[in-house]
One Martini backbone bead per residue (centre of mass of N, CA, C, O) as a GRO file, in nm:
protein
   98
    1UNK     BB    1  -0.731   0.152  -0.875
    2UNK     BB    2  -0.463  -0.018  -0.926
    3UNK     BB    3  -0.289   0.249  -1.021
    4UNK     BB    4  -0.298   0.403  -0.794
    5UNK     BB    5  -0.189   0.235  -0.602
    6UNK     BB    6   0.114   0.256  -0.784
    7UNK     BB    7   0.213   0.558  -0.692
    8UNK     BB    8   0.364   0.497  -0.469
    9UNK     BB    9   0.623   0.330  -0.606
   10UNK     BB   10   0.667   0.519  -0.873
   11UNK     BB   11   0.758   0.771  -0.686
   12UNK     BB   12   0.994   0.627  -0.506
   13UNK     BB   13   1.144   0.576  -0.725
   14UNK     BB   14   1.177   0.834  -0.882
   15UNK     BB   15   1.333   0.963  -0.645
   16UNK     BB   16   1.495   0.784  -0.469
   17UNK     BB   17   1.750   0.793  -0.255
   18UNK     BB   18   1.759   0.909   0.043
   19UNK     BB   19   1.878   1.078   0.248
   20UNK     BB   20   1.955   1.002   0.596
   21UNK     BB   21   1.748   1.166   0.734
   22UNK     BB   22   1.483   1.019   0.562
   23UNK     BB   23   1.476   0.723   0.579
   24UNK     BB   24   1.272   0.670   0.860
   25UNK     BB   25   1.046   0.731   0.644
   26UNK     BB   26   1.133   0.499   0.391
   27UNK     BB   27   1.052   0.232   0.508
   28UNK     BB   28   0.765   0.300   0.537
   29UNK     BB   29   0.697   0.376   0.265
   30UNK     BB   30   0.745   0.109   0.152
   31UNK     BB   31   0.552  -0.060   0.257
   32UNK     BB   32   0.338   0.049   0.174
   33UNK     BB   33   0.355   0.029  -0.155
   34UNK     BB   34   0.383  -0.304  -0.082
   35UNK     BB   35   0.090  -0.314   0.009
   36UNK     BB   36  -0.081  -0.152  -0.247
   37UNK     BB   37   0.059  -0.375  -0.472
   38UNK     BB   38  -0.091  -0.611  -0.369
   39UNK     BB   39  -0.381  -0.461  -0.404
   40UNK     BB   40  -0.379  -0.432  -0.683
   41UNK     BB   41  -0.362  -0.746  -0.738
   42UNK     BB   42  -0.622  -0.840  -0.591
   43UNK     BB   43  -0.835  -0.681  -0.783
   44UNK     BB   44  -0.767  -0.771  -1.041
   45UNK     BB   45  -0.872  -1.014  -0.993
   46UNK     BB   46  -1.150  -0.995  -0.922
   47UNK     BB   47  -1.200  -0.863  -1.175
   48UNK     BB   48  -1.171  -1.066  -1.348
   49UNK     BB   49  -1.393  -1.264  -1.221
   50UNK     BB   50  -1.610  -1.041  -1.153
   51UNK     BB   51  -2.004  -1.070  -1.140
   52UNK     BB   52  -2.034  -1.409  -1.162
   53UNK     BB   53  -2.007  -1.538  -0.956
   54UNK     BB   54  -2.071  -1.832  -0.756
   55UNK     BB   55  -2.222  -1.976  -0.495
   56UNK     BB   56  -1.933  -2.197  -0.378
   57UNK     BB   57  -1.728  -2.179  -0.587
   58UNK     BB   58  -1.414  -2.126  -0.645
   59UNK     BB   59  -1.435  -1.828  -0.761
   60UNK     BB   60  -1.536  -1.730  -0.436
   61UNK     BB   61  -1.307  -1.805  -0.296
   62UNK     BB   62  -1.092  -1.642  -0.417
   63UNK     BB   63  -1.260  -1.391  -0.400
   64UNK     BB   64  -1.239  -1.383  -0.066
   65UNK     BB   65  -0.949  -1.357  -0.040
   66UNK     BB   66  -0.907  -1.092  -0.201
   67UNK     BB   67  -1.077  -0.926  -0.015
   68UNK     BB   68  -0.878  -1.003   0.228
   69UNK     BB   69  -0.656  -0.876   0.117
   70UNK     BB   70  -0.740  -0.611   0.070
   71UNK     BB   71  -0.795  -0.528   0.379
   72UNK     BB   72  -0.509  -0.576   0.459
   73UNK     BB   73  -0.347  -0.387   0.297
   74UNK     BB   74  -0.483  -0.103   0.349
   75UNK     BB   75  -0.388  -0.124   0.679
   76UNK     BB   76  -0.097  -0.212   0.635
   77UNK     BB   77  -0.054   0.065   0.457
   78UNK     BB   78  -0.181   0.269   0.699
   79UNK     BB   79   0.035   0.199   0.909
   80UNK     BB   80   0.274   0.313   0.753
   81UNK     BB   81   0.169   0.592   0.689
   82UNK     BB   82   0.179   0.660   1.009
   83UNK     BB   83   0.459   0.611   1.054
   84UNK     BB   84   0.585   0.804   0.845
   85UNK     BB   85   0.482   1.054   0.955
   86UNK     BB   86   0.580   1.050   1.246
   87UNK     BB   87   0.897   1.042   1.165
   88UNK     BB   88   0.865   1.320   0.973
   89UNK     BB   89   0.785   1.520   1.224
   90UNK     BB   90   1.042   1.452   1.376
   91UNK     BB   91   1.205   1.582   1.235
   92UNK     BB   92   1.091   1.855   1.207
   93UNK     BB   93   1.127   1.928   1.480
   94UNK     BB   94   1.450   1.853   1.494
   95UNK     BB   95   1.470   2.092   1.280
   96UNK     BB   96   1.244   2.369   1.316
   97UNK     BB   97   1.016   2.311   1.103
   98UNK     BB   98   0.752   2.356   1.304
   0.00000   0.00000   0.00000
């Protein structure tokens, strides 16, 4: 799941820099891979943890605190891609392509 979640920074990379229209779209877009990024590395972590850790011990608070991460990474890059979308729309639409 961690290679998934960085295929959003790998295709931004890919792309290049956008032209200046679509700026407003790729801020937030970049955002959203950079939170996505993020989760992929708490993911990361948790695997390597396993399925072992013992309730109570430093890896179980580590592991909590990744779980954590990963929730949090999720909504904040869910809210950059709502906000890339709704960006995206306004272009198309003051530009008729709607």
């Amino acid at each position: 799941m961690a290679d998934s979640l960085r295929i959003c920074g790998r295709t931004l990379t890919r792309l290049g820099a956008p032209s200046q229209r679509l700026q407003p779209v790729y801020q937030p877009a970049r955002q959203e891979c950079a939170a996505y990024d993020h989760v992929a590395q708490c993911l990361e972590t948790v695997a390597a943890l396993g399925d072992t850790v013992t309730a109570g011990s430093p890896e179980e608070r580590k592991m909590s605190q990744r779980m954590d991460c990963v929730s949090a990474g999720m909504r904040d890059g869910g809210v950059a891609m709502a906000s890339a979308m709704n960006k995206s729309t306004e272009i198309r639409t003051a530009s008729g392509d709607m």
